[in-house]
N, C-alpha and C positions, 0 to 999 in steps of 0.2 A: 502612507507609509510604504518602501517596497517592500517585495514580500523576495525571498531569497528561492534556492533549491537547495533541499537536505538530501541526502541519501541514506538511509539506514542496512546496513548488507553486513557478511558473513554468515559464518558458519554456527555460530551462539546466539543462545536466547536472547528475544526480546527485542527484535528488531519491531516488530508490531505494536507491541507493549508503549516501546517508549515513542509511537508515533499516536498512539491512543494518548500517552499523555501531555503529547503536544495539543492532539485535536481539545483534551479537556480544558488547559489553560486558554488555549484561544478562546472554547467558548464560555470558558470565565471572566473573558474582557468583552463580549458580546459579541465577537464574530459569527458569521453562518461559516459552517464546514462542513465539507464533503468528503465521506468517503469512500471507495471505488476499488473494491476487495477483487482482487483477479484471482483465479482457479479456486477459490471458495465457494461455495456454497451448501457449508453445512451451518447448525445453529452455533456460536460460543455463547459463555457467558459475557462475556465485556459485551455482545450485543444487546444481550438482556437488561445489562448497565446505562446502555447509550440509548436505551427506549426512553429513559428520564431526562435526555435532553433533545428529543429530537425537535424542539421546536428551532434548537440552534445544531446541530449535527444532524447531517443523512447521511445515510449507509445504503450502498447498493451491492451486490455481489453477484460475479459474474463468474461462475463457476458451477460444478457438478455435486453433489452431496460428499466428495473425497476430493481428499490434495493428490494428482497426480505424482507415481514413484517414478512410473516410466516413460513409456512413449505416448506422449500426446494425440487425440485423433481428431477426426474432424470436429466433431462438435465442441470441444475446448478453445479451439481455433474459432470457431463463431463465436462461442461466447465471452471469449476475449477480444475478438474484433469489434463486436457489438456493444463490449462494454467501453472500448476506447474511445469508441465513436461519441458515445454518451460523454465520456470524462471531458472529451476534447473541449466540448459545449461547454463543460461547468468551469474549467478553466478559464474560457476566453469573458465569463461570468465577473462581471464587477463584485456579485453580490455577496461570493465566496472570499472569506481573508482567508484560507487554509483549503487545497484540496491534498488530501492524501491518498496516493495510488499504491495502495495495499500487494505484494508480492509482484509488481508490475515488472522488478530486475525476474523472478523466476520465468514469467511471460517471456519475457524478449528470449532468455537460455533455453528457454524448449522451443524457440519460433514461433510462439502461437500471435507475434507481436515483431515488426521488425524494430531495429534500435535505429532509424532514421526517422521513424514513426514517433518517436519520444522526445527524439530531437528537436523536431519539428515543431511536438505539442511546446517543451521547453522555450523556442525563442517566440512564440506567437502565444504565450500565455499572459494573461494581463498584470501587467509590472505589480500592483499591490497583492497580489496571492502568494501567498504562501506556499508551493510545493513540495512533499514529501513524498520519495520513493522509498517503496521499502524491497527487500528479499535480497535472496544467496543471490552469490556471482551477477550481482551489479556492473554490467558490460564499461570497460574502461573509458569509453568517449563520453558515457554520462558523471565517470568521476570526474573528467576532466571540467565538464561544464557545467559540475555543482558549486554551491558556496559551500557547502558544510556535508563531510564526509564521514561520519561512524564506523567503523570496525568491529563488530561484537564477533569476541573470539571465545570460540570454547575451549575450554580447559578441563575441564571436568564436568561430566553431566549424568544423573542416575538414571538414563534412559538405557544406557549401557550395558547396568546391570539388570535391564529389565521391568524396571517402572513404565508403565502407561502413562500416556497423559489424565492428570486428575483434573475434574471438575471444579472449578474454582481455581486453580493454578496456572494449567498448562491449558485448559481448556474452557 
């Protein structure tokens, strides 16, 4: 089967969410999926979730215990290099029907990732995979050279008024 490229991006919820619910159908049909979380690396619960399938999903996360707000530094820059270089590998992987590169558009918009870097992984990734970007401001050269484009726009969100992220919800 080929496997296409999705982009999940904007500024509303759920760009992640609904690439977790891609990763679970695939591996409801028996695929192996990967997935390859950039400037994460705190706990959520969905990882607590995907601990029950990890004989068919991997999760790695390349990132620091917070989402960066501002300026990026070196070590973000490593650990986004370092996680690319991994992803690159599981791509070019027959084994994988699904890799998902978790906040990978937010990578490329702080530089910690150039977007010819992605380019690259895109036409050298092996035809039956499935690819999933996710994150804000999704650089235009990869909407151009995706199959399937997402928009999640917010309209209204009670972060506004001050709500935290909840456990179980948001987090």
């Amino acid at each position: 089967m080929k496997g296409y490229v999705q982009i999940y991006t904007g500024n509303g919820k759920g760009k992640t969410t609904a690439a977790l619910g891609a990763a679970l159908r695939a591996a409801g049909a028996g695929y192996y999926v990967f997935i390859g979380q950039f400037l994460k690396g705190m706990n959520y619960s969905e990882l607590n979730a995907l601990k029950h399938y990890r004989n068919l999903i991997e999760v790695e996360q390349y990132g620091r215990r917070y989402f960066i707000k501002d300026k990026p530094d070196s070590r973000d820059i490593k650990l986004a290099q370092e996680g690319f270089a991994r992803c690159r590998k599981i791509v070019e992987n027959p084994k994988y029907g699904m890799v998902i590169l978790d906040e990978i558009n937010i990578a490329v918009y702080f530089k910690l990732l150039a977007v010819e870097s992605i380019i690259d992984l895109i036409q050298n990734k092996t035809e039956s995979v499935e690819l999933i970007l996710t994150g804000r401001y999704a650089h235009e050269r990869l909407i151009q050279m995706a199959d399937l484009v997402t928009e999640m726009k917010e309209i209204k969100h009670y972060f506004h008024k001050g709500v935290n992220a909840r456990e179980g919800i948001e987090k």
